[in-house]
VEXDREN-653630 format. One record per residue: residue in one letter; x, y, z of N, C-alpha, C, O, CB in turn. Coordinates in steps of 0.02 Angstrom, whole numbers, plus 50000, padded with zeros to 5 digits. Glycine has a CB too. Layout:
<atoms>
AXYZXYZXYZXYZXYZ ...
</atoms>
This chain:
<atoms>
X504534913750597504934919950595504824923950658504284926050679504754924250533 X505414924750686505274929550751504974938550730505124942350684506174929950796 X504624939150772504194946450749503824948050827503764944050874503434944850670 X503624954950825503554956650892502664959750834502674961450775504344963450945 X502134959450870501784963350861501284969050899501364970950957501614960250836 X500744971350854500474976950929499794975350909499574974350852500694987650934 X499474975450973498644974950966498414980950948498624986650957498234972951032 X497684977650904497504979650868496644982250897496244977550899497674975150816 X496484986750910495964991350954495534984051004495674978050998495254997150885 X495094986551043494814984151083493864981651081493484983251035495054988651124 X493744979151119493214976351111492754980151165492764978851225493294969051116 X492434983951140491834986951212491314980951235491144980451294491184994751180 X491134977351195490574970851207490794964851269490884958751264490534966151125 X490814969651331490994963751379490204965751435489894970851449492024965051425 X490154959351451489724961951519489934957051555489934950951544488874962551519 X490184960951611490494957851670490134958751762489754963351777491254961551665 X490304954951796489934956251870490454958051892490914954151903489554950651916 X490514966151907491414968151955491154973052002490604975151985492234973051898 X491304974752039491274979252091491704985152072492264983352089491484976052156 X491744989552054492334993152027492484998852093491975001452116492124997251943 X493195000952127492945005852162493705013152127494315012552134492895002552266 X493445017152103493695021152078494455026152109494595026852169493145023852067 X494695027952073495345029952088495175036052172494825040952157495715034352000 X495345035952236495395039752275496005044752283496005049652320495285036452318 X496545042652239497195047652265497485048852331497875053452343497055054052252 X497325045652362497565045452434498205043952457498465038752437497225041252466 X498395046152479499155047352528498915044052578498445045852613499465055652554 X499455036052585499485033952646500075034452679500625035052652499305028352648 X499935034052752500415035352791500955030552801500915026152844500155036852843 X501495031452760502005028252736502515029952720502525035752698501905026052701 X503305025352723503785030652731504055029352684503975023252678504185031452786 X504535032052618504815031352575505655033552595505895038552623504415034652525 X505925028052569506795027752591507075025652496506715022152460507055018352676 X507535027752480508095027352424508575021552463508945022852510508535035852406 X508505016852440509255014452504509835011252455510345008652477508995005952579 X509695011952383510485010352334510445014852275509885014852249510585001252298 X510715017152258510695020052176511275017052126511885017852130510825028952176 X510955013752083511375009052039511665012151981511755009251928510985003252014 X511795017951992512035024351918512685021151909512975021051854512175034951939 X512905018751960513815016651962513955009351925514425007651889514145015552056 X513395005851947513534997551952513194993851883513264987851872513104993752031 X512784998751835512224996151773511675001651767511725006551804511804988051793 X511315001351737510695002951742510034997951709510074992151687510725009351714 X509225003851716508734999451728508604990451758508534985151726508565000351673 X508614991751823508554984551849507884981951827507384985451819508624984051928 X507954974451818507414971151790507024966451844507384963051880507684967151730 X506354965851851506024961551879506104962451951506524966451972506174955451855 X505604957552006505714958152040506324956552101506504950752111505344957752033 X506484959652123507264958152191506864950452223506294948252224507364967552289 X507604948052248507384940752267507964940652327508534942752315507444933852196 X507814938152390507984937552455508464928852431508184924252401507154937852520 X509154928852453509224922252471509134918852553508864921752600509864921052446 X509324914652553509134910752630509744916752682509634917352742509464898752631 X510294920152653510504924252725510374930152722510754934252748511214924352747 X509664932452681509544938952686509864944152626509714950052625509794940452752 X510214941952588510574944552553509924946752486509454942852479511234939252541 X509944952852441509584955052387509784956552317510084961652300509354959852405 X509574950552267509904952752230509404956552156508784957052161510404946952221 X509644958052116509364962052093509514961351981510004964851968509674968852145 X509354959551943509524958951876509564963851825509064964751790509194955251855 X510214968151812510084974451779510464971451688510534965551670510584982351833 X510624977251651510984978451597511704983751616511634989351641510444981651545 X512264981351603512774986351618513024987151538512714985151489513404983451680 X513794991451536513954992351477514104986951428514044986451367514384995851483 X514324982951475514534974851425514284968151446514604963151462515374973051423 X513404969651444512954964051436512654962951526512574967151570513474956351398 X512544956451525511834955351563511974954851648512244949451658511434947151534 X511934957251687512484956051759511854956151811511374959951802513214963951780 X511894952151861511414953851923511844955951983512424953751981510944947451946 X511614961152059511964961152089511934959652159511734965152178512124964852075 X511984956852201511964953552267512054961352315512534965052309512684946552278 X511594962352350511684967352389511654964252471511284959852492511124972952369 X512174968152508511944965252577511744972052631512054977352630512644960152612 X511184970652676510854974652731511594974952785511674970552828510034969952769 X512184981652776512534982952821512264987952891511674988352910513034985352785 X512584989852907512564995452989512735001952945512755006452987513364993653072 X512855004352890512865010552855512395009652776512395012852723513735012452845 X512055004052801511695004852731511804997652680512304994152690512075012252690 X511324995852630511534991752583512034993552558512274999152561511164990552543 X512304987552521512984987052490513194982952437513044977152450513374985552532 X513444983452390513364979652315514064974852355514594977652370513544985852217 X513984970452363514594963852380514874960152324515464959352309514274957552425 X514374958052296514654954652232514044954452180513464956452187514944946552249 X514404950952118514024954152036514484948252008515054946052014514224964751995 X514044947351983514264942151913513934943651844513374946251843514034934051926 X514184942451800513804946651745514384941651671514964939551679513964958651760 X514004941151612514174940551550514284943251502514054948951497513984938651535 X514644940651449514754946951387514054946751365513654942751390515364945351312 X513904951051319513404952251280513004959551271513044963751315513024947651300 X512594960951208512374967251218511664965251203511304968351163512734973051173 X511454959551238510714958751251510724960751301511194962451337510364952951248 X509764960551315509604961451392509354957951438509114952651418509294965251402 X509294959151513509004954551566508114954151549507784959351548509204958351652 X507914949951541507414947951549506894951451602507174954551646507584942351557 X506184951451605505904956351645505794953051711505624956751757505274959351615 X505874945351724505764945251765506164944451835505894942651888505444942851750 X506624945551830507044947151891507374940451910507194935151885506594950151955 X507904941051959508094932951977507734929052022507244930952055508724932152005 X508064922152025507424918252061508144914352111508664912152088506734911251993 X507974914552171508474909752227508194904752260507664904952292508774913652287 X508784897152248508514890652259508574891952342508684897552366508994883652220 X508434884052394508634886452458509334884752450509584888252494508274883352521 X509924881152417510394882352430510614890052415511124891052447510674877652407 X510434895152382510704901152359510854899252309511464899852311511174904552390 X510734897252263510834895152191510504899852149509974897052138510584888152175 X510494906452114510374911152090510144909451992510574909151947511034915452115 X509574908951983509274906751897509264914951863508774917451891508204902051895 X509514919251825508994922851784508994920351716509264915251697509094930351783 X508584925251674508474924751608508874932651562508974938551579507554923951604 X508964929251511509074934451458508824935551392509044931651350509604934351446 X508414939951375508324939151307508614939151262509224939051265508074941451291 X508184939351180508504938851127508874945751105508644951351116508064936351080 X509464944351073509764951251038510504948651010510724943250993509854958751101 X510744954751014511624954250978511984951051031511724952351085512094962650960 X512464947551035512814944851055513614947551049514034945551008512624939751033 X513724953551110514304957051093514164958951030514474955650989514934953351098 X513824962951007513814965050947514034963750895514204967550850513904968650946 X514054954250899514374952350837513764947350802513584948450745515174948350852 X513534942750834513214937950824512624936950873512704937350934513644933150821 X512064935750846511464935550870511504929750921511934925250920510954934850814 X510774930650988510704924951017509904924751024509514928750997511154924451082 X509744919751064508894918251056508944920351127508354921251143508494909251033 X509244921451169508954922551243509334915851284509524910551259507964922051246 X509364917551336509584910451379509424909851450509114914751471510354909351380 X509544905651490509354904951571509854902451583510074897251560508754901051601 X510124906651630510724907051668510824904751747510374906551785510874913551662 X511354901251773511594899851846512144903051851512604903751809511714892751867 X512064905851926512534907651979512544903552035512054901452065512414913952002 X513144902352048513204899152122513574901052140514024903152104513264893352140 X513574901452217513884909752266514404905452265514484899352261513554913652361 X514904912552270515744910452255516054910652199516664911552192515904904352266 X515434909452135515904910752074515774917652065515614921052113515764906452004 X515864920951984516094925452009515674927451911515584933351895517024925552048 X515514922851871515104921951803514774917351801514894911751824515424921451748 X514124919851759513614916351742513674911351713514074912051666513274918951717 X513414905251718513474898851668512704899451642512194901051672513694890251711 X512794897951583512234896151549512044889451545512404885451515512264898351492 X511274886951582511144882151585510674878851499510554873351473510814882751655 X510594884051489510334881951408510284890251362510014895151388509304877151413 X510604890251293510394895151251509854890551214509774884551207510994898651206 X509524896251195508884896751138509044894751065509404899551053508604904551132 X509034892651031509314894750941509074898150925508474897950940509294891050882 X509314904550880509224907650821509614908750758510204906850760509114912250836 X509414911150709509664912050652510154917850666510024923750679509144912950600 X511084913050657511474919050657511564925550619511884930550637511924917150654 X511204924550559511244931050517510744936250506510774941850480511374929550459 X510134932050538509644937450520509214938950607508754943050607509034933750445 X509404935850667509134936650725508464933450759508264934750816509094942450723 X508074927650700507544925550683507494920050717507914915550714507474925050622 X506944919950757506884912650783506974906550759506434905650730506414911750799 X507314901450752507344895950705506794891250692506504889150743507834892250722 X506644889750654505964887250629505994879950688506564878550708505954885150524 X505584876850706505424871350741505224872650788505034878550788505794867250750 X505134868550861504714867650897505074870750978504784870551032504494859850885 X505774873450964505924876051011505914882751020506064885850969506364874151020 X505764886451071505444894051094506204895751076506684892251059505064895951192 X506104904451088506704909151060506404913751112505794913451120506774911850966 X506784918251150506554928151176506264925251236505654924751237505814934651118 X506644922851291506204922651367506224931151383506744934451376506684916751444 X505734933251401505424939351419505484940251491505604945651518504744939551397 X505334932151531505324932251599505614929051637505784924151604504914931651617 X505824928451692506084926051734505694918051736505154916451712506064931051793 X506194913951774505954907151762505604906451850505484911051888506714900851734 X505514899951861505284896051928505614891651930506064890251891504654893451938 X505414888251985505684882452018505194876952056504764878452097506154885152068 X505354870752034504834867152076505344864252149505894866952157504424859752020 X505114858952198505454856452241505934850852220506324848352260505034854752285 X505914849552177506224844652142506894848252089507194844652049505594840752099 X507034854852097507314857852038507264857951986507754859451952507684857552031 X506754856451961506744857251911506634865951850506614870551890506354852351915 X506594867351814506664875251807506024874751749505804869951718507584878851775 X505834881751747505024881751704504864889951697504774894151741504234877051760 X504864890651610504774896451609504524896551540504314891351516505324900551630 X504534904651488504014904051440504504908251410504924911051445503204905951451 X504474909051330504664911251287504124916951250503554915351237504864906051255 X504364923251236504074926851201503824925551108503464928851071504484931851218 X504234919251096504144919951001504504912551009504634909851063504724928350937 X504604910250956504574903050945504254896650927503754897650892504654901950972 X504354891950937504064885850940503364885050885503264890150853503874884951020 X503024880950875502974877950822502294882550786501874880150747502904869850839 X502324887250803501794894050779502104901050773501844905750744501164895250837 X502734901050806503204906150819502804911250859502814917450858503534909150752 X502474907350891502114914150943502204911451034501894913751081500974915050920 X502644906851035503034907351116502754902551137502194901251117502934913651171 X503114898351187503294892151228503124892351292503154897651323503954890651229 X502924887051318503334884951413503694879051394503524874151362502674882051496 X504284881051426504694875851435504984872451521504874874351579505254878551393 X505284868351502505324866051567506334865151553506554864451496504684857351585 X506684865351598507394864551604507424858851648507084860751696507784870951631 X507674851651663507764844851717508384844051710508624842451656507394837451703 X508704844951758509314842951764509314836051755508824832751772509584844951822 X510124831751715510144826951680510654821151716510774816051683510314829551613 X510864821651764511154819851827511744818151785512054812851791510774814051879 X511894823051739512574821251708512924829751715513374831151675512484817651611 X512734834551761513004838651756512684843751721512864849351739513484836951741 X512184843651667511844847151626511034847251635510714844351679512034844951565 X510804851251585510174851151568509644848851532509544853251491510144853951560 X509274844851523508744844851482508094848651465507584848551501508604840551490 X508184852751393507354856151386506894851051361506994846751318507274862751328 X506394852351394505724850051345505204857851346505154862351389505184841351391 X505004857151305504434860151269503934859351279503694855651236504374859551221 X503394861851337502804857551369502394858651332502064853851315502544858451434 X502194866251300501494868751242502084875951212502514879451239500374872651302 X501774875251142501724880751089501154883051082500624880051085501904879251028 X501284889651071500674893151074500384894150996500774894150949500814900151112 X499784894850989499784892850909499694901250878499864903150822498974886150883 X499374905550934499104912350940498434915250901498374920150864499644916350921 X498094911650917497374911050927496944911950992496894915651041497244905250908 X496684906850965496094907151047496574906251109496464909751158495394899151057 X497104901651108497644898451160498044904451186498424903151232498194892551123 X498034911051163498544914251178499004916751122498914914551065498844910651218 X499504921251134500034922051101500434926151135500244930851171499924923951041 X501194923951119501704928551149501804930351240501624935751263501514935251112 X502074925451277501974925351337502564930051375503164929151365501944918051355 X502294935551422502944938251436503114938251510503614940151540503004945051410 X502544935651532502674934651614502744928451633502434924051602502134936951658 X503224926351694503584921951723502764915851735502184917951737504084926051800 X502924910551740502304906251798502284906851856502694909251894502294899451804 X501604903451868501524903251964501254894651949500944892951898500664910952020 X501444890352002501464885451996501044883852072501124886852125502154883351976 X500554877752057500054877452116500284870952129500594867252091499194878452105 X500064869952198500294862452245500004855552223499954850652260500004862952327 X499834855752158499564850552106499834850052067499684845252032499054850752080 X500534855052038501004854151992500624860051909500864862151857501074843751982 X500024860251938499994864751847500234871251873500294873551930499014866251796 X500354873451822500734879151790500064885351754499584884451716501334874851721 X500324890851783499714897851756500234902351735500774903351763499114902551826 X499954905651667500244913351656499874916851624499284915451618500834914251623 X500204923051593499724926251560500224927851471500824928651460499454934251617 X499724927551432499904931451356499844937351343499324940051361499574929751306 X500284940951311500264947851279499574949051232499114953051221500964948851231 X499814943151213499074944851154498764937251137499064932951169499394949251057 X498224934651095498044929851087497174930151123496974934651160498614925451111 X496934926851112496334926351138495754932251081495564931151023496454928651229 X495654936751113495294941451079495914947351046495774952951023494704944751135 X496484944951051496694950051022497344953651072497914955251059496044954451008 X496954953751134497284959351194497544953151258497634955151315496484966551235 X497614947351246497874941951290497434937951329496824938351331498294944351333 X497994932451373497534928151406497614927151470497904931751499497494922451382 X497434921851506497464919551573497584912551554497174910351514496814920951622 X498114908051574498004901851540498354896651600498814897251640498394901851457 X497874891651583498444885751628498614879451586498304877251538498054882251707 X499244876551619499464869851574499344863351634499254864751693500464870451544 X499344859551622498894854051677499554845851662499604844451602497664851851632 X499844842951693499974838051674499684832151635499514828251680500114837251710 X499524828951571499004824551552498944818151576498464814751556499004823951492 X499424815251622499324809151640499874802651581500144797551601498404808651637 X499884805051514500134803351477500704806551466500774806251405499794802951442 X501374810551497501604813051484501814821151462502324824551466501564809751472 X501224821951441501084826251388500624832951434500224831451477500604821351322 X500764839651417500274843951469499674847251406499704848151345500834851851522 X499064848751469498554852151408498524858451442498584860051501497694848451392 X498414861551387498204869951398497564872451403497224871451352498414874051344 X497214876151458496564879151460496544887051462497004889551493496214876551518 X496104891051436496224896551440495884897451464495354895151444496334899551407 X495874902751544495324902751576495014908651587494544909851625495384900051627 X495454914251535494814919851552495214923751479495804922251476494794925451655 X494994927851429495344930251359495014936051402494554936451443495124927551264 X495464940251373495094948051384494944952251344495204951251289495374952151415 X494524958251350494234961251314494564967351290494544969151232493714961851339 X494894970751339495234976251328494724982451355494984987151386495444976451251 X493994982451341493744985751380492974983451401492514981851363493834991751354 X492974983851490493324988551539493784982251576494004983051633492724993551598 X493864977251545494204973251586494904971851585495144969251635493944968251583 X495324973351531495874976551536496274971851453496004968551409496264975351630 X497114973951468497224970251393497884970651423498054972851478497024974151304 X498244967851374499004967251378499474963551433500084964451430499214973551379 X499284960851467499434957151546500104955951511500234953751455498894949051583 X500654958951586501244956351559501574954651629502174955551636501674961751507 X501234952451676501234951651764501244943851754500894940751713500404955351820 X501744940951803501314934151833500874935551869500724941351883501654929251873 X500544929251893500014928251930500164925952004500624922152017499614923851894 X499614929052063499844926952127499084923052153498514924852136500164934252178 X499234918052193498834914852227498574917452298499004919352337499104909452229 X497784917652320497794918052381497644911252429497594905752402497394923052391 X497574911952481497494905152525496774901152504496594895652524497484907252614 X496454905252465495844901052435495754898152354495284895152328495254905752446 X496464900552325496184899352259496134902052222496094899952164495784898052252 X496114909352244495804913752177496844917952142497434917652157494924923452228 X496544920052109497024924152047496874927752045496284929652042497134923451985 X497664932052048497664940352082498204943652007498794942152018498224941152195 X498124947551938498294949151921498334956751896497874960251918498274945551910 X498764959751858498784964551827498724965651749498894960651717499214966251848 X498494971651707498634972651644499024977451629499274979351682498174973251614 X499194980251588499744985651569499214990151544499224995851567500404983651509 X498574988251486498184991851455497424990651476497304987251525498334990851389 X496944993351441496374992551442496214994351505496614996951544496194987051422 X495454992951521495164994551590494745002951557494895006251507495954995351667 X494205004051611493925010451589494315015951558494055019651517493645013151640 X494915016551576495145021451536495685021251515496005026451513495115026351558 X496005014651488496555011751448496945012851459497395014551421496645012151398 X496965012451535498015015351581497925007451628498245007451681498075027351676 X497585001751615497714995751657497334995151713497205000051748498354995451677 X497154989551727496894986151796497034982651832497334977851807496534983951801 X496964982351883496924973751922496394969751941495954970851983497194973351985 X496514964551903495944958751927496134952351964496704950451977495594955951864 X495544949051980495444942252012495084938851972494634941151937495124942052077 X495264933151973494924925051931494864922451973495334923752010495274919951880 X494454918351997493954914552043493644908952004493364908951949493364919352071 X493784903152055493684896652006492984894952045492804895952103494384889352008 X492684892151989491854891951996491604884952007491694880951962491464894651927 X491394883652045491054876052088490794874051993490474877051951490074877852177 X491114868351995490924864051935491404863151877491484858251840490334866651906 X491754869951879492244869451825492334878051791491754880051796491914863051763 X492684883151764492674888551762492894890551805493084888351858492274890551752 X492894898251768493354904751821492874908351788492554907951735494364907751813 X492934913551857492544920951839493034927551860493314929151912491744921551891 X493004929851811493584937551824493084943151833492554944651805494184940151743 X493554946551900492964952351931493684956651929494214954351949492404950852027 X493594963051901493984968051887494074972551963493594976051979493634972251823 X494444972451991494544975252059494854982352065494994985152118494964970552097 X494934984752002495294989652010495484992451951495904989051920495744988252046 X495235000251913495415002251847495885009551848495775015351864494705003151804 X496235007251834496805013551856496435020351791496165019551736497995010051833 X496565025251823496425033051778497055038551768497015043851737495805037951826 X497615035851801498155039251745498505045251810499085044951832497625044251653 X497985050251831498265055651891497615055151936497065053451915498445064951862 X497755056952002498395053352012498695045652050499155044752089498675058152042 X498285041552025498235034952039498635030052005498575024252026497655033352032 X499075031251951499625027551912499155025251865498545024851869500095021551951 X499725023251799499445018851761499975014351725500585015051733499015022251717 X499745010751694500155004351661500555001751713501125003751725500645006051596 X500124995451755500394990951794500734987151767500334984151731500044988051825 X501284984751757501644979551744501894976351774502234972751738501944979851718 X501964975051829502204969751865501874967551888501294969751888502584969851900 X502094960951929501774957351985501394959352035501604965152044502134954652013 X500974958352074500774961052132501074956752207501534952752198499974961152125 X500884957552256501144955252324500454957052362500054961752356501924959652355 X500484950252410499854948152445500134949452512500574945552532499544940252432 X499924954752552499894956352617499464953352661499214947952646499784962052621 X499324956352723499024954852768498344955852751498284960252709499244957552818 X497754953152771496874953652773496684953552692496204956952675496514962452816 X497024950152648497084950052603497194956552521496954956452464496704946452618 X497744961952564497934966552542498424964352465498694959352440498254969752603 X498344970352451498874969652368499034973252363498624977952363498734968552299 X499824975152354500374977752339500594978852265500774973852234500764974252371 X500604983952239500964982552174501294989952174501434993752220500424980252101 X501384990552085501934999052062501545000051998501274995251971503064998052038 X501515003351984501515007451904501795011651885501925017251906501065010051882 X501975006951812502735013151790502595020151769503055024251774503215010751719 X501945022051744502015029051749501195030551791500895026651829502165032951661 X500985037751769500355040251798500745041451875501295039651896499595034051792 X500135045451911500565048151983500535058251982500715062152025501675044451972 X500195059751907500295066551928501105069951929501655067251932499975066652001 X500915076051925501795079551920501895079051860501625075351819502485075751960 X502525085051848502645085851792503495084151757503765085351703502405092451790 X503745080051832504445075851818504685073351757505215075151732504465070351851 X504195068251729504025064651687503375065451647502815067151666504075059751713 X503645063551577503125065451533502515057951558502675052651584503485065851436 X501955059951541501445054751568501485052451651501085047951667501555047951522 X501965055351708501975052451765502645050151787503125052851760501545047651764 X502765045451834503555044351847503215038151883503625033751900504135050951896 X502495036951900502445029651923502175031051999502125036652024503235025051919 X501945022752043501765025252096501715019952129501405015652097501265029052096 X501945017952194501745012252231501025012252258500775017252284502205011452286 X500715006452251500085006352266499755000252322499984994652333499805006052201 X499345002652343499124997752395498294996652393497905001352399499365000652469 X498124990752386497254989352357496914985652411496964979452412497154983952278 X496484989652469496234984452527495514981952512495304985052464496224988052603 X495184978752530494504976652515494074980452587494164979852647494454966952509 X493684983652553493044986952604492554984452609492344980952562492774992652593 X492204985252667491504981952699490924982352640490374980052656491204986752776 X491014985252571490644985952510490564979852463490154976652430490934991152473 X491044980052475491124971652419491724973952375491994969552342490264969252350 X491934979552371492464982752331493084982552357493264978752402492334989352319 X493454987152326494034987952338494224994452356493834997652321494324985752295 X494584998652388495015003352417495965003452393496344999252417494885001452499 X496235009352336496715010752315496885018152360496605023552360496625010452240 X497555015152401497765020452429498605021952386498845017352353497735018952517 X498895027252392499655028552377499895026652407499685027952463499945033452373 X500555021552405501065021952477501555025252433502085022552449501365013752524 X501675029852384502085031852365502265036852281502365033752229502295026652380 X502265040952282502115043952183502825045052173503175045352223501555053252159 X503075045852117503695045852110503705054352068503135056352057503965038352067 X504145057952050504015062552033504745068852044504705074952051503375062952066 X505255065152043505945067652027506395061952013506255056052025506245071852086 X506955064251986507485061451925507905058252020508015052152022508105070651845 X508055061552075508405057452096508065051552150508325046952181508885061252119 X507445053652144507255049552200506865042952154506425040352189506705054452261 X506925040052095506865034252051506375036852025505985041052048506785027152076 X506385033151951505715036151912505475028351872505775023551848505955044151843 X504775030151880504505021451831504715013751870505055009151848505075020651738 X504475014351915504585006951913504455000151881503854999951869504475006051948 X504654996451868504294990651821504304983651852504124978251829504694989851748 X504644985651930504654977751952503914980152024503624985352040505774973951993 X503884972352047503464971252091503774972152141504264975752133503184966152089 X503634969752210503734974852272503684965152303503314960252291502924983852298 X504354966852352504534960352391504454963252469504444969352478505414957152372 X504384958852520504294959852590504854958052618505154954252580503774956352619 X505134959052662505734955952723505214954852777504614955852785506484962252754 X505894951552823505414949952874505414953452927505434950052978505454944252895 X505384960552935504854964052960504304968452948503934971652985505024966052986 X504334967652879503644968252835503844975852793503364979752786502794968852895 X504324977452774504574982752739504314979552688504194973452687505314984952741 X504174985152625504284982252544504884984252496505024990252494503674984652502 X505114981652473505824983852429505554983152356505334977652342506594978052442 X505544985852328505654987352245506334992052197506844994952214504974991552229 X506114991252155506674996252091506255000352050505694999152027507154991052025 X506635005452045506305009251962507055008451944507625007851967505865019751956 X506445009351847506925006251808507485014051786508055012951765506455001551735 X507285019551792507645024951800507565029851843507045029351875507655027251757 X507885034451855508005040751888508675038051934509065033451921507265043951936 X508665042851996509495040652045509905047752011509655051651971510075029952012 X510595048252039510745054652041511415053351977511805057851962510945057852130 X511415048951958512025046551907511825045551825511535040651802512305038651934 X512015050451794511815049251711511355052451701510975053351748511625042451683 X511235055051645510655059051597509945056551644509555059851678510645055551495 X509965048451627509295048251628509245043351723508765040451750508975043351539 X509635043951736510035038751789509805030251782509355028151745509815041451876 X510125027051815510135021451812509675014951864509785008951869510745021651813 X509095019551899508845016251926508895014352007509475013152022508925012951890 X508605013952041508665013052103508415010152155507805010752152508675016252116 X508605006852209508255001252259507855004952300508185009552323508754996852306 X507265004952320506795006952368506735003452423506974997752429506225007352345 X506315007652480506325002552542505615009152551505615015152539507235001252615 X505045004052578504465009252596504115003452657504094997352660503835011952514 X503875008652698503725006852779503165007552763502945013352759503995011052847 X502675001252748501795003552769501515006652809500895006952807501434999852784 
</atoms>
């Protein structure tokens, strides 16, 4: 039965080796630019913006009649919405934003909901290819048309996140509810050289020790396994997990770090990023010293194991809190991320959010500077996606509201100069 649930308090009994270096509030010297406001074109954009091969940005929102992404291009007066393709429906885009092949071949996801407000759907993963002008759906989900319910068996229902891509095209992503525990999937999409798709079902989550309920996209390493994280499962407050090819066909699942919720954090709803050595660079939404989220690293341990060192515990003002997105790996091994609220001010109830920047100091710690607090209705409020680079090292992100259009507005494209 499809069901959403909420964790259930936290565990103080952790002892961990972390370096912790505490919230500074610092204003770095950095420039903040508005460069689209999407009040006109949809609102709340989802996940992170994705560059195709001519530079072009596109972006995955909700408009009045269902799920649409929109292709923006870098003109001589500014970005510019060029083209949009979009489907019926009164579900929504998925959190994790679109993903572009090198031909420009454009994947997102959609979750579960009403279907034009007539008939239910389980969620689906969708293609664009430049020139058309609507989404094809490369596979829907099943659910129960009358009651909205995941259908009993072994296939996932509610992608939450954006999918991947290997070199081979093949497509790979995770389900929030489903499959043969009804607590969420990775699946894989192979094209069938007949024009279509094939799913397989690599692991169900049983939602136990393994995890449960997956809402962030994978990161996929140059060995072919597959990492994400769970909402919940493990102790309760989620996991860190990888799936491994078995040699037999078949993939196994390891969980390589459950969390505690406190001080090491809970709720992870981020993929995961790699650095040039190995280690795992994530976020939580909850937990951490003072239950507004952290960022950590997993570090794989000579012999076998990972060790998670908490790099960072957000405190709410004015340092942000509840990270949810992805992070981004800069230069000297810097990290980039947003949080949708915390930031101080009284714009927004609890904050309006804050771009953040995490350097490593000659301590062994870490260093959290601002590149940005959010803190009025037109200049974006809350962001929920991660922060992309161009190539001259700008970062671009979205919040999922404020802009100068609608009650609550509809969200807007950023551009910030380190």
């Amino acid at each position: 039965m499809y069901r959403r649930q909420f964790s259930v308090g936290w565990s103080s009994a952790l002892v961990i080796v972390a370096i912790l270096t505490w919230a500074s509030g610092a204003q770095a010297a950095s420039k903040y630019k508005l460069v689209f406001d999407f009040g006109k074109h949809g609102y709340r954009p989802h996940g992170n913006l994705a560059f195709d091969p001519n530079g072009n940005l596109y972006t995955a929102m909700q408009t009045c009649c269902g799920p649409q992404f929109d292709e923006l291009t870098d003109t001589r007066s500014g970005w510019k919405e060029s083209a949009g393709a979009g489907g019926g429906g009164g579900f929504t885009v998925a959190n994790g934003g679109p993903v572009v092949d090198a031909a420009g071949t454009v994947y997102v996801t959609t979750s579960a909901g009403r279907f034009e407000g007539l008939t239910y759907t389980g969620g689906s993963v969708h293609q664009w290819i430049p020139g058309h002008r609507q989404l094809v759906d490369i596979y829907m989900f099943p659910v129960d048309d009358n009651t909205g319910h995941c259908m009993s068996g072994s296939d996932g229902c509610d992608p939450e996140a954006g999918v991947i891509l290997d070199q081979a095209g093949n497509v790979y992503g995770t389900t929030y509810a489903g499959g043969t525990a009804d607590c969420g999937t990775v699946f894989e999409l192979s094209p069938n050289g007949k024009g279509g798709w094939t799913e397989t079902v690599l692991y169900s989550f049983q939602g136990t020790a393994d995890g449960q309920g997956p809402r962030s996209a994978l990161t996929l390493d140059f060995a072919g396994n597959l990492y994400g994280t769970t909402y919940y499962g493990g102790n309760g407050v989620g996991t860190v997990f990888e799936l491994s090819p078995n040699g037999s066909g078949g993939w196994t699942e390891a969980v390589l770090y459950a969390f505690q919720g406190v001080p090491d954090g809970a709720d992870p709803s981020s993929s995961l990023v790699f650095d040039a050595v190995g280690n795992l660079y994530g976020t939580t939404g909850g937990g951490g010293r003072s239950g507004r989220g952290t960022v950590f690293e997993l570090s794989p341990v000579a012999g076998g194991g990972w060790t998670e060192t908490v790099l960072y515990s957000f405190q709410g003002s004015p340092d942000g809190a509840g990270p949810v997105s992805s992070l981004t790996l800069g230069d000297a091994g810097s990290l980039y991320g947003t949080t949708i609220s915390g930031g101080g001010g009284t714009a927004c109830t609890g904050g309006c959010g804050t771009v953040f920047k995490l350097t490593p100091n000659s301590n062994g710690g870490w260093n959290e500077s601002l590149l940005h607090t959010f803190n009025n209705r037109s200049g974006g409020q809350n962001p929920s996606s991660g922060l992309i680079f161009d190539k001259k090292g700008n970062l671009y992100g979205t919040t999922a509201k404020g802009g100068i259009y609608g009650k609550a507005g509809g969200g807007v494209m950023f551009e910030i100069t380190p």
